[in-house]
VMD Tcl script that builds the backbone (N, CA, C; Angstrom):
set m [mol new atoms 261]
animate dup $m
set s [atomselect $m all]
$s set {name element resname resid chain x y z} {
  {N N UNK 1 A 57.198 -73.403 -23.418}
  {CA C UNK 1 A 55.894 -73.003 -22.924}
  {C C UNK 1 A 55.508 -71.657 -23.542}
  {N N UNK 2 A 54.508 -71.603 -24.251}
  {CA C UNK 2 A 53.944 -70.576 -24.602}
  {C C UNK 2 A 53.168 -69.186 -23.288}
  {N N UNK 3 A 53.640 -67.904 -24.204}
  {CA C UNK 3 A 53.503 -66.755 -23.061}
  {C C UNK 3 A 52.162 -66.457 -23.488}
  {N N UNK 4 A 51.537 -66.347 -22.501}
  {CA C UNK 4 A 50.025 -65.688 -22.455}
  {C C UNK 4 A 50.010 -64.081 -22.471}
  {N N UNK 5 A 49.285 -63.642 -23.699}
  {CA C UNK 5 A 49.288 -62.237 -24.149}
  {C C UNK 5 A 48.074 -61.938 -23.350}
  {N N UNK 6 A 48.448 -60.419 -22.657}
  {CA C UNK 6 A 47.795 -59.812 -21.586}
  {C C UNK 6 A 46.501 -58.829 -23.017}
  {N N UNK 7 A 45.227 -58.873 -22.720}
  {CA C UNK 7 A 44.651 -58.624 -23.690}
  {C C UNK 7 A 43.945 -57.073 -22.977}
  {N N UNK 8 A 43.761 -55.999 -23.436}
  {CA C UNK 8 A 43.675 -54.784 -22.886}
  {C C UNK 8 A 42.083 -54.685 -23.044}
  {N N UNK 9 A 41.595 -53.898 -22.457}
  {CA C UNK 9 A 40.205 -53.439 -22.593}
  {C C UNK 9 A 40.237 -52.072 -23.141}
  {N N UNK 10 A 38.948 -51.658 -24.333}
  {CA C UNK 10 A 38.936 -50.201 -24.345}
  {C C UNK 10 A 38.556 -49.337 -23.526}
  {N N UNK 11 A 38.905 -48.342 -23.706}
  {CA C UNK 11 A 39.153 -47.311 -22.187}
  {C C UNK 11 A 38.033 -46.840 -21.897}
  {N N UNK 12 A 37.428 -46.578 -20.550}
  {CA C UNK 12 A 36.237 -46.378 -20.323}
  {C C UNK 12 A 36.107 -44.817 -19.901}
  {N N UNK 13 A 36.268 -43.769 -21.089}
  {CA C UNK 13 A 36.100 -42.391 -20.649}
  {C C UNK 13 A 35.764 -41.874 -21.323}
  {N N UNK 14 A 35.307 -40.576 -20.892}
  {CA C UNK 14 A 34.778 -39.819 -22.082}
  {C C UNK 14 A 35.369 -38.921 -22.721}
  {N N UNK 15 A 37.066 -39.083 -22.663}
  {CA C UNK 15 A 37.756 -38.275 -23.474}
  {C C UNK 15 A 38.667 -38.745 -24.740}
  {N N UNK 16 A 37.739 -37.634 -25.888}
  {CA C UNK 16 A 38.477 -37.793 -26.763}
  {C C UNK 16 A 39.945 -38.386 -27.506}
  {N N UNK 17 A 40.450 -37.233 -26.571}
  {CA C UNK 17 A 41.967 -37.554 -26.833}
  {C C UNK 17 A 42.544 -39.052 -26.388}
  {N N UNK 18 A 41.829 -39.438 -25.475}
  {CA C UNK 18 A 42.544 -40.750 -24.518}
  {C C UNK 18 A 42.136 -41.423 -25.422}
  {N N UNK 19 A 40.668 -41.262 -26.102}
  {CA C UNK 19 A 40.029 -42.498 -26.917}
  {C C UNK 19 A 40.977 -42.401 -28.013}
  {N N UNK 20 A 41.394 -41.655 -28.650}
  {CA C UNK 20 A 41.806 -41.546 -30.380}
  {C C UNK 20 A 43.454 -41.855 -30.071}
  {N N UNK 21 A 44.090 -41.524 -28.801}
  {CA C UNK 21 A 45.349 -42.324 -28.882}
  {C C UNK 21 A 45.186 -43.675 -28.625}
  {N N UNK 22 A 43.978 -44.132 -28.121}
  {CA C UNK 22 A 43.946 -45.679 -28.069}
  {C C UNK 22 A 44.302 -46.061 -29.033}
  {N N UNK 23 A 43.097 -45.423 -30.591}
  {CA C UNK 23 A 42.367 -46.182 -31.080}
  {C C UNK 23 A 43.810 -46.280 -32.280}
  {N N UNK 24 A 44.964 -45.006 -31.995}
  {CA C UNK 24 A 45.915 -44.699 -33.009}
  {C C UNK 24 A 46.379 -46.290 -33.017}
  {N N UNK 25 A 46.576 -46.849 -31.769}
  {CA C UNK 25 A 47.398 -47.938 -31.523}
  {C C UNK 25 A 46.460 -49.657 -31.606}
  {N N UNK 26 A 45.583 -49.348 -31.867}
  {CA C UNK 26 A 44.734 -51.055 -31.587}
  {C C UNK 26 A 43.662 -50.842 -32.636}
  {N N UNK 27 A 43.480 -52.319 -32.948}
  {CA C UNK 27 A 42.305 -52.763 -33.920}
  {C C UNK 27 A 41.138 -52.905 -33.450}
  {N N UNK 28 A 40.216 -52.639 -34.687}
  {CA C UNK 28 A 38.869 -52.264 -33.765}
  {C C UNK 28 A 38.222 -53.742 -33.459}
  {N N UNK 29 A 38.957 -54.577 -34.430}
  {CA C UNK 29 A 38.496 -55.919 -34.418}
  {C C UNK 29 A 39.361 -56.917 -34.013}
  {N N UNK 30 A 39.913 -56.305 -32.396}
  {CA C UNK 30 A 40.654 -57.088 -31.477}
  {C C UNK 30 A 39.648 -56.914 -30.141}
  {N N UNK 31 A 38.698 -56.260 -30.753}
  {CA C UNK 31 A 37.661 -55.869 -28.955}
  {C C UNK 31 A 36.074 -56.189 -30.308}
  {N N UNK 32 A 36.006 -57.386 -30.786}
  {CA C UNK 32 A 34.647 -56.695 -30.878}
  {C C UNK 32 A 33.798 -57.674 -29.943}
  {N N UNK 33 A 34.415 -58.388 -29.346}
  {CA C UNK 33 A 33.825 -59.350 -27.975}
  {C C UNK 33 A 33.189 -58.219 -27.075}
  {N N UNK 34 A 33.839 -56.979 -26.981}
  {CA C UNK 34 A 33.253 -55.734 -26.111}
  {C C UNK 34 A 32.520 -55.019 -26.704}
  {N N UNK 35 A 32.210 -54.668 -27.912}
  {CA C UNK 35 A 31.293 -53.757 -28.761}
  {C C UNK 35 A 29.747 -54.488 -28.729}
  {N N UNK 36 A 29.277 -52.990 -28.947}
  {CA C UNK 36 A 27.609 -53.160 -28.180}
  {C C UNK 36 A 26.690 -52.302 -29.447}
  {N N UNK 37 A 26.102 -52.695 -30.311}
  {CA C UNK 37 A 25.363 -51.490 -31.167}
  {C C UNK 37 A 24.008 -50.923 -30.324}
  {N N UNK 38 A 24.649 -49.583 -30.632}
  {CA C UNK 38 A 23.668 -48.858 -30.154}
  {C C UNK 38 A 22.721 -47.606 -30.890}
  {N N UNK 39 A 21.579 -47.645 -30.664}
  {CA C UNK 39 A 20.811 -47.399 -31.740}
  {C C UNK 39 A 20.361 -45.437 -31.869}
  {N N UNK 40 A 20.905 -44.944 -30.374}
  {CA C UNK 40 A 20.712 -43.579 -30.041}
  {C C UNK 40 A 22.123 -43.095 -30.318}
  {N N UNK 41 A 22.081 -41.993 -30.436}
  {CA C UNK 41 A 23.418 -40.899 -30.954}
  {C C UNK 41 A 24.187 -40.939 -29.518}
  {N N UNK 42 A 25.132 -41.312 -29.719}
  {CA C UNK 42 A 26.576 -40.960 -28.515}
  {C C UNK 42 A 26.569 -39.712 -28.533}
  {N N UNK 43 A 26.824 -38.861 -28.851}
  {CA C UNK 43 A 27.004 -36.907 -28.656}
  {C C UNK 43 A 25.975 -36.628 -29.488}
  {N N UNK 44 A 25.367 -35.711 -28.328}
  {CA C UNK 44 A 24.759 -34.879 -29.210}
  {C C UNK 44 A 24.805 -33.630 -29.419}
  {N N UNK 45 A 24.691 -32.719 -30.769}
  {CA C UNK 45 A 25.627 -31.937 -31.119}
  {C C UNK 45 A 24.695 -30.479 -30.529}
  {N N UNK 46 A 25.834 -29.596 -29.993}
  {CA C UNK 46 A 25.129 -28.363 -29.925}
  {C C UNK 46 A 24.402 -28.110 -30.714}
  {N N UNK 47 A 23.457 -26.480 -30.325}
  {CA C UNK 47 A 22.818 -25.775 -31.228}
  {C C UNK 47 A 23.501 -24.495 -31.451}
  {N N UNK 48 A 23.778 -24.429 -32.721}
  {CA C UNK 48 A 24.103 -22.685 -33.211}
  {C C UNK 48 A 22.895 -21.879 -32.875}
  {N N UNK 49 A 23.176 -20.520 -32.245}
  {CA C UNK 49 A 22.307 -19.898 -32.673}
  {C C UNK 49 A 22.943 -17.999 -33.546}
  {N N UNK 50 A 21.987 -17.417 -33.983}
  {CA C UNK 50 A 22.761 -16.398 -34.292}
  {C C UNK 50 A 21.421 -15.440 -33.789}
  {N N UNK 51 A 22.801 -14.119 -33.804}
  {CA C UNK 51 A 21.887 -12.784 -32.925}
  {C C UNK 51 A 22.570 -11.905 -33.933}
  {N N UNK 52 A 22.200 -10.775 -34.156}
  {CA C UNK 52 A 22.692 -9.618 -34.947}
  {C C UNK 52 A 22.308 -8.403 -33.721}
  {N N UNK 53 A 23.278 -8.128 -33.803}
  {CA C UNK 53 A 24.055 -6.759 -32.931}
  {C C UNK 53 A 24.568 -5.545 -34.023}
  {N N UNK 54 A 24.054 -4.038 -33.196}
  {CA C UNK 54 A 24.551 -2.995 -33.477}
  {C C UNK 54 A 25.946 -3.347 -33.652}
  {N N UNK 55 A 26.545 -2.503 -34.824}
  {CA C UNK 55 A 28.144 -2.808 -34.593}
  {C C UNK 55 A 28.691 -2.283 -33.498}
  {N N UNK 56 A 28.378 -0.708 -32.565}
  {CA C UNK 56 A 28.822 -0.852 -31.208}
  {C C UNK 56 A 28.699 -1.399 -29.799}
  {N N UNK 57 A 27.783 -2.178 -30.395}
  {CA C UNK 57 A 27.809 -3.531 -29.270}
  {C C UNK 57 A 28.904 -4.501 -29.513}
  {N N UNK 58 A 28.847 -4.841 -31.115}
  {CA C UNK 58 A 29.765 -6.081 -31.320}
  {C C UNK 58 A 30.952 -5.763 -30.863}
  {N N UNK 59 A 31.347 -4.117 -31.280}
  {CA C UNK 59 A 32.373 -4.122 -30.726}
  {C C UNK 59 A 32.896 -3.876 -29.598}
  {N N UNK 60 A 31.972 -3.276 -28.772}
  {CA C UNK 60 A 32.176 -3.320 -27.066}
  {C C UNK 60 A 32.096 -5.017 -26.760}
  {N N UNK 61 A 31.538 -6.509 -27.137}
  {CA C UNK 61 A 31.994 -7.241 -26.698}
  {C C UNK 61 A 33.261 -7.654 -27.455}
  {N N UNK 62 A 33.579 -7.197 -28.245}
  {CA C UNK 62 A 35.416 -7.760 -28.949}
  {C C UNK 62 A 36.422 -7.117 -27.533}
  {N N UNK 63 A 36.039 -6.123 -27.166}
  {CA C UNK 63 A 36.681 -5.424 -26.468}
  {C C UNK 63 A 36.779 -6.049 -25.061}
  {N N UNK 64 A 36.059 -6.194 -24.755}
  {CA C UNK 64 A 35.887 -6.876 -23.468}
  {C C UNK 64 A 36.184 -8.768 -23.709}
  {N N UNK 65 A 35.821 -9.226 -24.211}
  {CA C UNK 65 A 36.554 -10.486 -24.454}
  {C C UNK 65 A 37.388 -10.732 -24.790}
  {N N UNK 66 A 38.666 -9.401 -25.368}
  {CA C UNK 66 A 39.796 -9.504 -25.522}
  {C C UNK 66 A 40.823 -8.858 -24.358}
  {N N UNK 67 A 39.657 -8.077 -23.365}
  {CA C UNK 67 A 40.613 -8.089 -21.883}
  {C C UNK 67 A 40.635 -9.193 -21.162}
  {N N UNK 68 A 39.571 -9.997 -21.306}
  {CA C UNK 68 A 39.128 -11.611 -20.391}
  {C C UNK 68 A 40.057 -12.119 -21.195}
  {N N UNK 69 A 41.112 -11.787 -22.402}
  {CA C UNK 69 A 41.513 -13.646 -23.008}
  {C C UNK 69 A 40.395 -14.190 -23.763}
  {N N UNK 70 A 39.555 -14.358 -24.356}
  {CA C UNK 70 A 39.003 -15.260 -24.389}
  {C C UNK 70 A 38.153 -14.644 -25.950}
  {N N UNK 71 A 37.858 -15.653 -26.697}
  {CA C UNK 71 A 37.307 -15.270 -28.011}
  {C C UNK 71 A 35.388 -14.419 -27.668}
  {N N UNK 72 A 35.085 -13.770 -28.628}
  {CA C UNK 72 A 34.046 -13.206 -28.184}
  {C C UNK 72 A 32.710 -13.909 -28.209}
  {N N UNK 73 A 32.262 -15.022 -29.303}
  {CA C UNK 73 A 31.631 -16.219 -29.266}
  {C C UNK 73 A 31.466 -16.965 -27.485}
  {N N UNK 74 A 32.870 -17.216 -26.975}
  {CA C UNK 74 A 33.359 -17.746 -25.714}
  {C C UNK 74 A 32.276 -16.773 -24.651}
  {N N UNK 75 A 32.572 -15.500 -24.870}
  {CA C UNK 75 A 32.103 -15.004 -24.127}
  {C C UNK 75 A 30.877 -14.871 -23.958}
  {N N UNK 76 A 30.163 -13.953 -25.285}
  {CA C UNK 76 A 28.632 -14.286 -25.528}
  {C C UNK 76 A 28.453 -15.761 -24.594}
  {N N UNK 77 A 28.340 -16.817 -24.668}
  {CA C UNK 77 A 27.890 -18.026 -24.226}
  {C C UNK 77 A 28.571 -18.361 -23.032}
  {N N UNK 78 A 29.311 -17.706 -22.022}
  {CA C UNK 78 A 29.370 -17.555 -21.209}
  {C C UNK 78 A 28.429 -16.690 -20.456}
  {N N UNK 79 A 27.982 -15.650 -20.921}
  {CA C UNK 79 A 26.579 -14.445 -20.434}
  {C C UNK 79 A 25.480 -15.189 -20.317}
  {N N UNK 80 A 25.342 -16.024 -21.323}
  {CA C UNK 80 A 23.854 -16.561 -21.867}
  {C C UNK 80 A 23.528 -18.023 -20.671}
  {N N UNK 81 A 24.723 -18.349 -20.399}
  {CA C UNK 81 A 24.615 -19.918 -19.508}
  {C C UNK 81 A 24.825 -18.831 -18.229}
  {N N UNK 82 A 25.239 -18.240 -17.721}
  {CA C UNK 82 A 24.977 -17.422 -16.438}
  {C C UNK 82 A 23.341 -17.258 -16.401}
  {N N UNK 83 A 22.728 -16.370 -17.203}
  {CA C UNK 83 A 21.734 -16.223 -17.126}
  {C C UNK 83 A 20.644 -16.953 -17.307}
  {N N UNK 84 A 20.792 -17.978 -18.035}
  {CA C UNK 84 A 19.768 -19.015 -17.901}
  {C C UNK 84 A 19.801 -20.091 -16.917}
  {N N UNK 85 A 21.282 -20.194 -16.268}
  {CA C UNK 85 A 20.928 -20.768 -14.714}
  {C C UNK 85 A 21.074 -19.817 -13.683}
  {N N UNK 86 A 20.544 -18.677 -14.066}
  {CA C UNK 86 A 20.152 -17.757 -12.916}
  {C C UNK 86 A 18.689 -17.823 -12.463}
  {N N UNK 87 A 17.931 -17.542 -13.874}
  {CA C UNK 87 A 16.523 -17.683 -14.160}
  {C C UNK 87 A 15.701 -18.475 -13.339}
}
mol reanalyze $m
mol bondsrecalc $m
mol representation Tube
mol addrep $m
């Protein structure tokens, strides 16, 4: 008697990592019974923006984002999303 192969579904999340170890392990054309074309962008990508700062600003935030841990980019855009859902 033949064994019936248990057939997996792709994973339904929105993380990266979970997706790309799936995808390390399975063919894309063992699910395309589940694939759907879709015609709008899945991510959409931030916006850069740039600001030019006195150099003793830049460097009062190096300074301070290197007592938080945290890169100074990180920080800038941490200030900027405070304040625009403060607004």
């Amino acid at each position: 008697m033949e064994k019936k192969v248990k057939t997996q579904r792709i994973p339904r999340t929105d993380s990266i990592e979970e997706l790309a170890r799936f995808w390390d392990t399975h063919d894309l054309t063992d699910f395309e019974a589940e694939l759907t074309e879709v015609s709008k962008p899945v991510f959409e990508p931030e916006t850069s923006v740039r600001i030019h700062l006195p150099p003793q600003d830049a460097e009062a935030i190096e300074r301070i984002a290197k007592a938080k841990g945290v890169a100074p980019p990180e920080l800038i855009r941490e200030w900027i999303l405070q304040k625009v859902h403060t607004s």
